[in-house]
C-alpha positions as CSV (number, residue, x, y, z in Angstrom):
1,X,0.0,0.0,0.0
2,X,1.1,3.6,-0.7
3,X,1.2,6.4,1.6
4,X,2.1,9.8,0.8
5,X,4.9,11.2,2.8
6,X,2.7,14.5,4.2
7,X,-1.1,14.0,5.6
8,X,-3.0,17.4,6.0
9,X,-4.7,15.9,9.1
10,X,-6.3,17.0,13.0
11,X,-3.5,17.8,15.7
12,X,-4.2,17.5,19.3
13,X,-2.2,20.0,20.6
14,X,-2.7,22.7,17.4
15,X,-6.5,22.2,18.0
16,X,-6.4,21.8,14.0
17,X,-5.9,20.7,11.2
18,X,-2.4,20.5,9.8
19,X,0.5,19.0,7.6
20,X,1.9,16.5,9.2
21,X,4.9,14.1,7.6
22,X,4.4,10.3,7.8
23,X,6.7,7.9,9.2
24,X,7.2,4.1,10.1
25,X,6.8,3.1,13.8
26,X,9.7,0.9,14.7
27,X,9.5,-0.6,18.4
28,X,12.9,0.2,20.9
29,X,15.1,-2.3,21.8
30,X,14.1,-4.1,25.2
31,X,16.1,-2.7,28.1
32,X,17.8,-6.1,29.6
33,X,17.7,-4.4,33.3
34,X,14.0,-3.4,32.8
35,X,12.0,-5.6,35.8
36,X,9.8,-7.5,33.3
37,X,12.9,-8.4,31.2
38,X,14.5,-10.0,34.3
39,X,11.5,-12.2,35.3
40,X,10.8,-13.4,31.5
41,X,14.7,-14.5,31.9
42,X,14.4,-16.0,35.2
43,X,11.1,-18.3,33.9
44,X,12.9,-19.2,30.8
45,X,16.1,-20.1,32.6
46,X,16.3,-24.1,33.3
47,X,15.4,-27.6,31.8
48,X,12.8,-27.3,29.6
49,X,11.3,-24.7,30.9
50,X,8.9,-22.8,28.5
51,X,6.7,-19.9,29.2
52,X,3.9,-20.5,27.0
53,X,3.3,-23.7,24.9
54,X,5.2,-23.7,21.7
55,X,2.9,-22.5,18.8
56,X,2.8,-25.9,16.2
57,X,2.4,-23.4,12.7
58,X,2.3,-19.4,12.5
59,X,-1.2,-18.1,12.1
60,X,-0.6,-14.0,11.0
61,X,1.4,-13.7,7.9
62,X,1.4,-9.6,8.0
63,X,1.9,-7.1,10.5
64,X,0.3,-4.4,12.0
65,X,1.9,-1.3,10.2
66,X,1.8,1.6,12.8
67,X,2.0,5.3,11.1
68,X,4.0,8.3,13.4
69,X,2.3,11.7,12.2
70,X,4.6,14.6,13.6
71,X,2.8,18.2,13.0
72,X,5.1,20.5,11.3
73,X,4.0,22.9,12.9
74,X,4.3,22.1,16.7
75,X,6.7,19.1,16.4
76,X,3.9,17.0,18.0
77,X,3.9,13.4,17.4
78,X,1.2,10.8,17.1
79,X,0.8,7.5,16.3
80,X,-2.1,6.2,13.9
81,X,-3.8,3.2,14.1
82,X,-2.1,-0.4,12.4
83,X,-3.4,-2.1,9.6
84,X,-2.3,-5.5,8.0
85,X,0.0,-4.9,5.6
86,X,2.4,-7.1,3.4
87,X,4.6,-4.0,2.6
88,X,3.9,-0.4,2.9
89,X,5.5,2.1,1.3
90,X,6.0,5.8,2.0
91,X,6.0,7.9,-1.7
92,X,6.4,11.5,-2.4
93,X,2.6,12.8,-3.6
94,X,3.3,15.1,-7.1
């Protein structure tokens, strides 16, 4: 799917509507000291030891794309809702 690389959309803190430039959401990397880190270690740590039953065949074959608007006007960034996407692309509208 194609998305154009500015959406003239609402902004919450501008209280209107402006151009905003589109990005791809991309998670952080997991911070190994972070409390929920250190017990999902701890449980998988041992002899066989699983924390959920292995899944026997993958169900989803997409995933849910998440778009970042940031306002050019304020700076303010937010994120729109994912849909299921094979590939996404972000093109430059003429």
């Amino acid at each position: 799917m194609k998305v154009p690389k500015q959406i003239r959309t609402y902004c919450p803190r501008c209280k209107k509507h402006t151009l905003h430039t589109v990005m791809l959401y991309k998670g952080g990397k997991r911070r190994k000291l972070a409390i929920g880190e250190r017990r999902y270690r701890r449980k998988q740590e041992g002899y066989g030891s699983k924390r959920r039953p292995e899944q026997k065949r993958f169900a989803k074959t997409t995933k849910k794309q998440v778009l970042k608007l940031k306002c050019s006007e304020c700076g303010y960034i937010t994120h729109r809702k994912g849909i299921r996407l094979k590939k996404l692309e972000i093109t430059e509208v003429a």
